[in-house]
C-alpha positions in Angstrom: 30.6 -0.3 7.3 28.0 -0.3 10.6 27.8 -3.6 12.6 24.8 -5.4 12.0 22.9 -4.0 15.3 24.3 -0.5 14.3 22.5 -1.1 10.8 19.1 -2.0 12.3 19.2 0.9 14.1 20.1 3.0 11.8 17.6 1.4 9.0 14.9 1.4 12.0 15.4 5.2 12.7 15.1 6.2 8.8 12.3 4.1 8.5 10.3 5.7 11.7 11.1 9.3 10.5 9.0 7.7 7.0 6.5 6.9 9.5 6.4 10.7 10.7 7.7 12.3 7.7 4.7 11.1 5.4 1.3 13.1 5.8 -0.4 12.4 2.4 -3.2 10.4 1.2 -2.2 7.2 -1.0 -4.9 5.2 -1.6 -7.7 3.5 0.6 -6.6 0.5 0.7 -3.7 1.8 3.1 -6.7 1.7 5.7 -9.8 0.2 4.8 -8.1 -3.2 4.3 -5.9 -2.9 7.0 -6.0 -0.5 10.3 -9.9 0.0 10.2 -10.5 -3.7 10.0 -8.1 -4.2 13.0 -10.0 -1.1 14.6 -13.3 -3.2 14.1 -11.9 -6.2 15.8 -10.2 -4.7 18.9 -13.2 -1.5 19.7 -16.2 -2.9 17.8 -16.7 0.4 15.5 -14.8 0.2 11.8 -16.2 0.5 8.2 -16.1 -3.2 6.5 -15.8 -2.4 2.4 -17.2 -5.1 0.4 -14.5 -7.1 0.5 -14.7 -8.3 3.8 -18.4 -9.4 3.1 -17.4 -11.8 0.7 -13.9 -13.1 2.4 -12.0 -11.2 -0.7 -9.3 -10.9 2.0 -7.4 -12.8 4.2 -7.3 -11.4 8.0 -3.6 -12.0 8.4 -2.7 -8.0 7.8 -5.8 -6.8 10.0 -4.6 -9.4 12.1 -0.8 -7.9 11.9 -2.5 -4.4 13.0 -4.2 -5.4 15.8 -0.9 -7.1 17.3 0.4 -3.6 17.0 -2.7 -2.2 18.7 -3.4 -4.6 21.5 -0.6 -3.3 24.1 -2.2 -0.4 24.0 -5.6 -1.4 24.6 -4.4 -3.7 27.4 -3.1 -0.9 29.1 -5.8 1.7 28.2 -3.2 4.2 27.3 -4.8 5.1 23.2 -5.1 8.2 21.7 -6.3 8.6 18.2 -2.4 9.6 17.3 -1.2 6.8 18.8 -3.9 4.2 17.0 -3.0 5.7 14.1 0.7 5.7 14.0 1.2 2.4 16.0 0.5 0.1 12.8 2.5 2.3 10.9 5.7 2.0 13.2 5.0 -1.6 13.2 5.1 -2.1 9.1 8.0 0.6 9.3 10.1 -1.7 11.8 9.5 -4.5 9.3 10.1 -2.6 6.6 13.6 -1.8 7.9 14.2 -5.7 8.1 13.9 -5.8 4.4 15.9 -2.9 3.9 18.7 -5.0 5.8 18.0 -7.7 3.5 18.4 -6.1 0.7 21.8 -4.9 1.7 22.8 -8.4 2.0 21.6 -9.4 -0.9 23.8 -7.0 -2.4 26.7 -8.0 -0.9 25.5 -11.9 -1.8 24.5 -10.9 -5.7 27.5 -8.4 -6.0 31.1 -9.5 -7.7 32.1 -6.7 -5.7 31.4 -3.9 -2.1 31.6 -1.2 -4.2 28.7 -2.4 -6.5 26.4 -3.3 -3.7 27.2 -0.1 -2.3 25.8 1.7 -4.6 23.0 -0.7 -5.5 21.8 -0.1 -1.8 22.3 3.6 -2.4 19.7 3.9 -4.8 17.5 1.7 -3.1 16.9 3.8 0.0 17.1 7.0 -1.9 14.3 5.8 -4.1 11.4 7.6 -3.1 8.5 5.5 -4.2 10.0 3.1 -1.3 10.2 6.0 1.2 6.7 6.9 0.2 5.3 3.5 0.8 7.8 1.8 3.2 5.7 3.4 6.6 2.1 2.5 5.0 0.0 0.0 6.0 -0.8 -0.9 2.5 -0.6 -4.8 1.8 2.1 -4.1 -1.0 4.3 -2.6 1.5 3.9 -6.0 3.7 4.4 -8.1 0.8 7.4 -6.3 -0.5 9.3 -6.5 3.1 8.1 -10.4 3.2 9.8 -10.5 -0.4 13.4 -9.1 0.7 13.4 -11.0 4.1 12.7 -14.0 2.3 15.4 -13.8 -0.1 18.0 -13.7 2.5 17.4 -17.5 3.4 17.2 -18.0 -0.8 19.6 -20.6 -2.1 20.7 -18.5 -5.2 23.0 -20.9 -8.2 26.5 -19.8 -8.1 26.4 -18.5 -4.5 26.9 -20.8 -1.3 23.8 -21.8 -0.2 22.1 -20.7 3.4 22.1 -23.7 6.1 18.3 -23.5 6.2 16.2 -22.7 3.2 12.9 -23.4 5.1 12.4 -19.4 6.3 12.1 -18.2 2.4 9.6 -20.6 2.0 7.3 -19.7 5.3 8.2 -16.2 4.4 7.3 -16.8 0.5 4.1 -18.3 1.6 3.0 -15.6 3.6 3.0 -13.2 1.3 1.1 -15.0 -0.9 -1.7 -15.2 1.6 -1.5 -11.5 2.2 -1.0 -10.9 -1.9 -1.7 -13.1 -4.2 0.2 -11.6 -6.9 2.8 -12.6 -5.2 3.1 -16.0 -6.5 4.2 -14.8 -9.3 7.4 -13.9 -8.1 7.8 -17.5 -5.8 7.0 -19.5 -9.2 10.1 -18.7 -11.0 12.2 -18.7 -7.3 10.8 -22.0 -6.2 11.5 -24.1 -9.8 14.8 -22.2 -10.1 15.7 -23.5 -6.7 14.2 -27.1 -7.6 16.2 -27.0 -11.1 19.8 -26.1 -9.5 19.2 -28.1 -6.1 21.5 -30.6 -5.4 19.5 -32.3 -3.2 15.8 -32.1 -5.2 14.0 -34.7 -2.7 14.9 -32.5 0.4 13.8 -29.2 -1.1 10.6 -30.5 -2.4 9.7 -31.8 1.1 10.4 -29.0 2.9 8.3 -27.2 0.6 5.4 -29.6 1.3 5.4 -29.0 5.0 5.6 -25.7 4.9 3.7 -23.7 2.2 0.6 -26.2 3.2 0.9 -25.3 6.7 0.9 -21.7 6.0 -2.0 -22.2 3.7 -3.9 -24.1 6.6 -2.6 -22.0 9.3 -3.9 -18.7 7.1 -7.8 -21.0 6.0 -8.4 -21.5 9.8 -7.5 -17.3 10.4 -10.0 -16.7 7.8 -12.8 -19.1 8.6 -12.8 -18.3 12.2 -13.2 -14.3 11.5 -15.7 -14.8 8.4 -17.6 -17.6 10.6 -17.4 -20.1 7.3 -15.0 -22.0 5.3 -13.3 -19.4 3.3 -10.2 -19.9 1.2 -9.4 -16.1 0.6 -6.6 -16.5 -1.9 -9.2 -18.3 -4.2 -11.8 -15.5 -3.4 -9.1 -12.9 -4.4 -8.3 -14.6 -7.6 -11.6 -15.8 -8.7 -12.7 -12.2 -8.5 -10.3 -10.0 -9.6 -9.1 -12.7 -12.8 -11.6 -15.2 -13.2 -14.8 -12.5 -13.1 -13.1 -9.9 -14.2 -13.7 -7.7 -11.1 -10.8 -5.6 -11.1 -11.8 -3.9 -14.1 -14.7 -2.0 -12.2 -11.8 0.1 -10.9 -10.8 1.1 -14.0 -8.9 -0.4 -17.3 -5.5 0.6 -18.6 -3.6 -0.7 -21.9 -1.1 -3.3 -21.7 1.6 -0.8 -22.3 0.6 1.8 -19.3 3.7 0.1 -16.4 6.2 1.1 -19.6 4.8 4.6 -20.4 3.6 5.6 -16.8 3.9 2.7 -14.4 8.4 2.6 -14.4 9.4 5.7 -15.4 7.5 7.6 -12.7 8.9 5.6 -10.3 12.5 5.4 -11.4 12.5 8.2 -13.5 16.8 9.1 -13.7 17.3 6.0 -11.9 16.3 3.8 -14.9 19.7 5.3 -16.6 21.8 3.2 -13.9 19.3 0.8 -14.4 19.6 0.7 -18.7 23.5 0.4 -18.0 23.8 -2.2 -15.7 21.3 -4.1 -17.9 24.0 -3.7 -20.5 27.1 -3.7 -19.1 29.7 -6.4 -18.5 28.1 -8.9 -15.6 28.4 -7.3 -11.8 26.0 -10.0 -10.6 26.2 -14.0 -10.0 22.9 -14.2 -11.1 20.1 -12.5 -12.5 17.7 -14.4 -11.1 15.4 -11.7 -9.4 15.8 -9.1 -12.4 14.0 -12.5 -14.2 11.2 -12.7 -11.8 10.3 -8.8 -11.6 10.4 -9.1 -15.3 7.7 -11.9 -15.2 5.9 -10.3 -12.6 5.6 -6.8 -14.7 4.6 -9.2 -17.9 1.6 -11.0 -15.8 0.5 -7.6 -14.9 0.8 -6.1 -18.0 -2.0 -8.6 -18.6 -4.5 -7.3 -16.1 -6.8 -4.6 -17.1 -6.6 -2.8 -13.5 -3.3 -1.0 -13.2 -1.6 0.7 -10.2 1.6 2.1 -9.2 1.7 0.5 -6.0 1.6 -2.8 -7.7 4.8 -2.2 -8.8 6.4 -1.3 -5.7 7.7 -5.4 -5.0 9.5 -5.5 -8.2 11.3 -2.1 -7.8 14.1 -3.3 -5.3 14.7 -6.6 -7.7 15.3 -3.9 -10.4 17.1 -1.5 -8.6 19.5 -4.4 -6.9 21.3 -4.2 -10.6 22.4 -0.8 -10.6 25.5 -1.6 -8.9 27.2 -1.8 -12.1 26.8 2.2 -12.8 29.4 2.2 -9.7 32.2 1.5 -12.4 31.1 3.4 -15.6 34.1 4.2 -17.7 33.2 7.9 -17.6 33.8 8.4 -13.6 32.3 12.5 -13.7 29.5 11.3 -15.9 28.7 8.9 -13.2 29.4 11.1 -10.2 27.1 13.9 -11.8 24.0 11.8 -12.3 24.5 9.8 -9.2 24.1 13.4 -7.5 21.3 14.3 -9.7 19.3 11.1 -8.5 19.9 11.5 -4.7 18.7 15.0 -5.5 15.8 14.2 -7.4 14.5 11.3 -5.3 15.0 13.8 -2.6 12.9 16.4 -3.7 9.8 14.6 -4.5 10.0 12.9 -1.2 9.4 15.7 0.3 7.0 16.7 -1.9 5.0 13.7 -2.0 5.2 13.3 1.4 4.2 16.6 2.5 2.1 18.7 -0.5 0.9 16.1 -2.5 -3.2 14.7 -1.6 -2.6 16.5 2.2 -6.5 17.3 2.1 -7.8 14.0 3.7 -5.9 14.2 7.0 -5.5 17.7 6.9 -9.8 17.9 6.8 -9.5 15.2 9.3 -7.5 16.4 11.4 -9.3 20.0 12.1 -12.7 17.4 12.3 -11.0 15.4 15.0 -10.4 18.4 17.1 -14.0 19.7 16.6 -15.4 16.6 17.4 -13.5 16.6 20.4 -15.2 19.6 21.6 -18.4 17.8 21.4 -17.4 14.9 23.7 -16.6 12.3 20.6 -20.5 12.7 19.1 -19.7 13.8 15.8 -21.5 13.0 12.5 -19.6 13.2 9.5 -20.7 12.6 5.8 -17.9 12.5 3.0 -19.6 13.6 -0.4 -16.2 12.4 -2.1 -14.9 9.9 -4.1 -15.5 6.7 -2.2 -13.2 6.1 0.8 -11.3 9.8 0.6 -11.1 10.3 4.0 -9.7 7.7 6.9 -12.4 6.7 9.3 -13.2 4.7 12.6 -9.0 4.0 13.0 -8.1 7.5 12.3 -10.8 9.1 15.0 -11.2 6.4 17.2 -14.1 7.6 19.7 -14.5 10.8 18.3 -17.4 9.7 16.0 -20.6 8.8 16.7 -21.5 8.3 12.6 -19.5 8.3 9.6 -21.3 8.3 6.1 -19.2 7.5 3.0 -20.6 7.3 -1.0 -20.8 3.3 -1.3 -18.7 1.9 -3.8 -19.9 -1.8 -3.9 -19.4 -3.0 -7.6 -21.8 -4.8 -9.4 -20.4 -8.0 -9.1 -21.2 -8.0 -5.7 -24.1 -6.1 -4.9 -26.5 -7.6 -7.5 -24.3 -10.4 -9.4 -23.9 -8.9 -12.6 -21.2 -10.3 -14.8 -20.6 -7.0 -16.4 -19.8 -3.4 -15.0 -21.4 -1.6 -18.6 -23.7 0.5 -17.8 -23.5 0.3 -13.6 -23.8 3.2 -11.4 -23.0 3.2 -8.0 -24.1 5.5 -5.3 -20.6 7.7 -6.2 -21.4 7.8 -9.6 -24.7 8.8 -9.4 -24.1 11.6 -6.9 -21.3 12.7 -9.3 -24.2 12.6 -12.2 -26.5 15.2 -10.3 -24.9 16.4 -6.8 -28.1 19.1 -6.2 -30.5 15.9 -7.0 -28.9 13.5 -4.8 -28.7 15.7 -1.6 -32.3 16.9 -2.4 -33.2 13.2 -2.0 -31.1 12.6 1.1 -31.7 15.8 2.6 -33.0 14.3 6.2 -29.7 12.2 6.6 -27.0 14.6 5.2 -28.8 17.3 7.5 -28.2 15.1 10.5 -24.8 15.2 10.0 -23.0 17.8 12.4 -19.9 17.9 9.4 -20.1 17.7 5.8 -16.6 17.1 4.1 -16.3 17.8 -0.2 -14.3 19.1 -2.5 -14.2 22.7 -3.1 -16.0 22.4 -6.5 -19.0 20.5 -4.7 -19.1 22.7 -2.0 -19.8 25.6 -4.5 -22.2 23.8 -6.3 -24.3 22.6 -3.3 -23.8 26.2 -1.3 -27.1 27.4 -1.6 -28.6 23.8 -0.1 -25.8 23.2 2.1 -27.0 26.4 3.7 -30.9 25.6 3.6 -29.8 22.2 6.0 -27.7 24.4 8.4 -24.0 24.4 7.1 -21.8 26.6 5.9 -18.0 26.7 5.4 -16.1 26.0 8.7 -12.4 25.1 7.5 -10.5 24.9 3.6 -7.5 23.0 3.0 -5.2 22.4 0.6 -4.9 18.8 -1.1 -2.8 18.6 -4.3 -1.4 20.9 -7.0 -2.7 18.0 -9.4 -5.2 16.0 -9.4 -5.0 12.5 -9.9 -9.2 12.3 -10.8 -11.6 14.3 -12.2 -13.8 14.2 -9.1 -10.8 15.9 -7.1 -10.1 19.6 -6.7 -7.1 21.3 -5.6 -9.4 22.5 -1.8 -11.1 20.4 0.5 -14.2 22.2 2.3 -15.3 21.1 5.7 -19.1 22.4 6.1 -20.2 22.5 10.0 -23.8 22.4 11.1 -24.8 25.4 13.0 -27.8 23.9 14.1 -26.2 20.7 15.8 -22.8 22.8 16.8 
């Protein structure tokens, strides 16, 4: 086995070729509530969602990105490449410190090497965590807060850590930056209380720390919203109490079984099933326990997302180690190989093929709009927030127009979402209406960026403003929407060009 520096390295190194590997679009959130509110602090230009209106977030990850950023500015050496991968190489390098982790709490959890061998084997090759691991998507944070934490974790049957203090600070943190992630620190925390030896001690420490952290995180927020602002309680209040969430869409209780695991583990969950069933490998299953609560107070919630899954998946696959020592060594040996191959081939595919379009349209924009000396216009007739923004072109835009998205909770104070239309929905509704009615802005607008679909629908007025087709790109083989198509069409205006 590597040293421990060797190991870092090593982890480091496969985490940073995620970092370059990974050219497709996730989700928005991997920006608009991270890099392009740190963008907005440190260069004054950045689109603020909703969220940040209200203090729905806390500004500890912006805050996390702008650390990342700020060497750079200091020394006015920033490209647009470089703003955009810096925060990435950041979360990757952090990333890689719960990959270590992990690994030792293999070797901690395991009876035996050759178990936590082969638990940490199918943790890196899983490629849901390659996929996410270089993002700068909260869950990503949270999930490397998780692992790092749980090296410092007292676990019953194991010798204790000299310090137990870090887990908690740790713990704490990434409930400020996810709330969800209580969930898992409830069943750790009163499992370490019950088993504790020394109760009085433990409950202390957590009273100095987790309120600091909470204090430390209120004073963050307040300063950057200007007001008191408790942004877990915002986060909560909204997305349980008023039932926000659901504006993003509803799922049945049962979608994490049918689409939400199996995706993500697919073969793997047959080393998974096994272990589950076989003789004990473990001291404790202590963390299969808490990603089992946590899946069960999400099952609850009617918003659903892969992603949200991605903290529980290392807890899970940590009890595969037991598959190391099936009775049937070439069944073992065959699937094992299947896996590696499997997880392989859709991380290059996901990572590569899969929702390229975004960056791919951005990318030839960014190049145009370097012609014109950083005075480009854009306008994104897209699902809301399809294409990065402000932290992905830096000061090659002069104006960027995205389809507002602010639910109704928000924008008017309705308690319900029936019957509410947003400006997305309604363009969607009547594309040729709603450009008719916008005509003077959209033909201000020296790009236009839209599905192919759109684009043929809105041709002949697209043409009557001054664009026409300047660039097609591939995004996905399938779609994840109905507003998506497989091409992305970047219209440039011929009068402003």
């Amino acid at each position: 086995m590597l040293g421990p520096l060797k190991r870092i390295l090593a982890l480091l190194a496969f985490r940073v070729f995620a970092v370059y590997l990974v050219r497709s679009w996730f989700v928005p959130d991997e920006y608009f509530q991270s890099t392009e509110v740190a963008h907005h602090w440190l260069f004054g230009t950045g689109h603020l969602t909703w969220e940040w209106d209200v203090g729905l977030r806390s500004a500890l990850h912006p805050l996390l990105c702008g650390v990342a950023l700020l060497p750079a500015k200091i020394f006015n050496f920033l490209t647009p490449s470089m703003i955009f991968n810096l925060p990435r190489i950041l979360h990757a390098f952090i990333f890689a410190l719960g990959d270590l982790s992990f690994l030792n709490l293999a070797e901690r959890l395991h009876i035996n090497h050759a178990s936590a061998r082969y638990a940490f084997a199918m943790y890196l090759s899983n490629w849901f965590i390659f996929y996410c691991s270089p993002r700068t998507l909260a869950n990503s944070l949270e999930t490397a807060l998780l692992l790092c934490a749980l090296r410092w974790y007292p676990f019953p049957g194991i010798h204790p850590p000299k310090v137990t203090w870090p887990y908690m600070l740790l713990g704490a943190l990434s409930i400020m930056i996810r709330p969800t992630a209580a969930v898992f620190w409830l069943i750790f925390g009163l499992s370490h209380l019950y088993h504790s030896t020394e109760r009085k001690s433990a409950l202390t420490t957590a009273i100095l720390v987790v309120p600091s952290v909470l204090a430390a995180t209120t004073l963050l927020d307040t300063l950057y919203y200007g007001r008191l602002t408790l942004s877990v309680y915002n986060f909560l209040s909204f997305n349980v109490l008023q039932g926000g969430s659901a504006y993003f869409g509803v799922h049945p209780w049962w979608w994490y079984f049918r689409d939400g695991f199996p995706a993500l583990l697919h073969l793997q969950l047959l080393p998974v099933i096994h272990s589950f069933f076989s003789r004990q490998q473990t001291v404790t299953r202590l963390p299969l326990y808490a990603a089992m609560l946590y899946l069960a107070v999400h099952t609850c919630l009617p918003h659903k997302e892969h992603r949200f899954l991605l903290p529980a998946l290392p807890l899970v696959l940590l009890y595969t180690g037991a598959f190391s020592h099936c009775r049937w060594i070439r069944v073992q040996r065959l699937v094992t190989t299947v896996i590696i191959a499997v997880n392989t081939a859709l991380i290059f595919y996901f990572a590569l093929w899969h929702q390229v379009g975004p960056f791919a349209a951005a990318r030839f924009v960014s190049k145009d709009a370097a012609v014109i000396s950083g005075q480009a216009r854009v306008i994104t007739l897209m699902p809301c927030f399809s294409l990065p923004e402000y932290a992905y072109f830096h000061d090659r835009l002069q104006t960027f127009r995205s389809l507002d998205c602010t639910p109704p909770v928000i924008a008017h104070n309705q308690t319900s979402v029936e019957g509410w239309k947003d400006e997305a929905d309604a363009f969607y509704e009547d594309p040729r209406t709603w450009v008719n009615i916008n005509r003077d802005m959209v033909g201000s607008m020296t790009h236009a960026v839209m599905y192919e679909n759109i684009y043929q629908l809105l041709e002949p007025l697209l043409w009557e403003l001054g664009f026409n087709q300047c660039s097609r790109h591939f995004h996905a083989h399938f779609l994840t929407s109905s507003r998506q198509d497989n091409f992305i069409v970047v219209a440039c205006n011929n009068k402003l060009l």
